[in-house]
C-alpha positions as CSV (number, residue, x, y, z in Angstrom):
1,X,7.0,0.3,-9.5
2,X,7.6,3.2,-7.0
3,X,4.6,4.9,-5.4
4,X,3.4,7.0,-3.2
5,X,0.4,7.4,-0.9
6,X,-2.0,10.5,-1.5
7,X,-3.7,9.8,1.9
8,X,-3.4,7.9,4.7
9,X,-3.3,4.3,4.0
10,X,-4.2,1.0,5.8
11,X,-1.5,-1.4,5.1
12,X,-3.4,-5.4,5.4
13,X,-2.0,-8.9,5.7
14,X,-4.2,-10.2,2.9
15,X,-6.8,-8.2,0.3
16,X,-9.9,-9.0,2.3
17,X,-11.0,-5.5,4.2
18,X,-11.1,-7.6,7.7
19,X,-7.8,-9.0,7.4
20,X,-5.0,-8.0,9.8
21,X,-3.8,-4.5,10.0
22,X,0.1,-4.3,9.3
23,X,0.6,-0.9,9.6
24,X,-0.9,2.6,8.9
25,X,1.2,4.4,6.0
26,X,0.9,8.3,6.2
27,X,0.6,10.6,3.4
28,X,3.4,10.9,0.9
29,X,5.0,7.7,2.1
30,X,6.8,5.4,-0.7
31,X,5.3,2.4,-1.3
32,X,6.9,-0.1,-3.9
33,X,3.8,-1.8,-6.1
34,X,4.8,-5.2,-6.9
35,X,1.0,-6.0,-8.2
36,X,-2.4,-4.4,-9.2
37,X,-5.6,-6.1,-9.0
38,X,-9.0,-5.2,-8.6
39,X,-8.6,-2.1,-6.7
40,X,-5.6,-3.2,-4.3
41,X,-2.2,-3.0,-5.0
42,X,-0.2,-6.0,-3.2
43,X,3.8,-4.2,-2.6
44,X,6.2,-3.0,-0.1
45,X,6.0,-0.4,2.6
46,X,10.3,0.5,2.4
47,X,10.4,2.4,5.4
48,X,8.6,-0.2,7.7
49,X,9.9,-3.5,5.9
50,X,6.5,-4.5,5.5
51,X,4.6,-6.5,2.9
52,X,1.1,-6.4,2.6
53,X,-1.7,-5.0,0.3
54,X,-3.6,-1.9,0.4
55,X,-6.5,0.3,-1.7
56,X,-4.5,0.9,-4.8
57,X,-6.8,4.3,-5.2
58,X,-4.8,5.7,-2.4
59,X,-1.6,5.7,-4.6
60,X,0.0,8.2,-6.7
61,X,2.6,7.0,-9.4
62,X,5.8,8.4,-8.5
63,X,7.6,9.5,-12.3
C-alpha cells in the first residue's frame, strides 16, 4: 500500500523504539506499507532500498 510520510520519520531495524536506526525519511517521502500493527507500520523506504518499520502515525495514505 503506497504511503507517504507527513513528518520526518525514523526508519528502525525492528519495532522496539531502541532498535537500530536505518535511516531518517523526510517529509513527503514514499513509503510502501507492507504491514500495520499496533501503531508501526513494518514496509519499504523505495528511494533508499531499505526495509524497516517506523510510527505508522507519521503516514499519510497516498489515493
Amino acid at each position: 500500500m503506497p504511503y507517504r510520510t507527513n513528518a520526518p520519520v525514523t526508519l528502525r531495524e525492528g519495532r522496539p523504539i531502541g532498535s537500530a536506526v536505518l535511516a531518517e525519511l523526510r517529509s513527503g517521502e514514499t513509503f510502501e506499507v507492507l504491514e500495520l500493527a499496533g501503531g508501526n507500520a513494518w514496509g519499504i523506504a523505495p528511494n533508499l532500498g531499505l526495509v524497516g518499520y517506523c510510527d505508522a502515525g507519521l503516514l499519510e495514505r497516498v489515493q
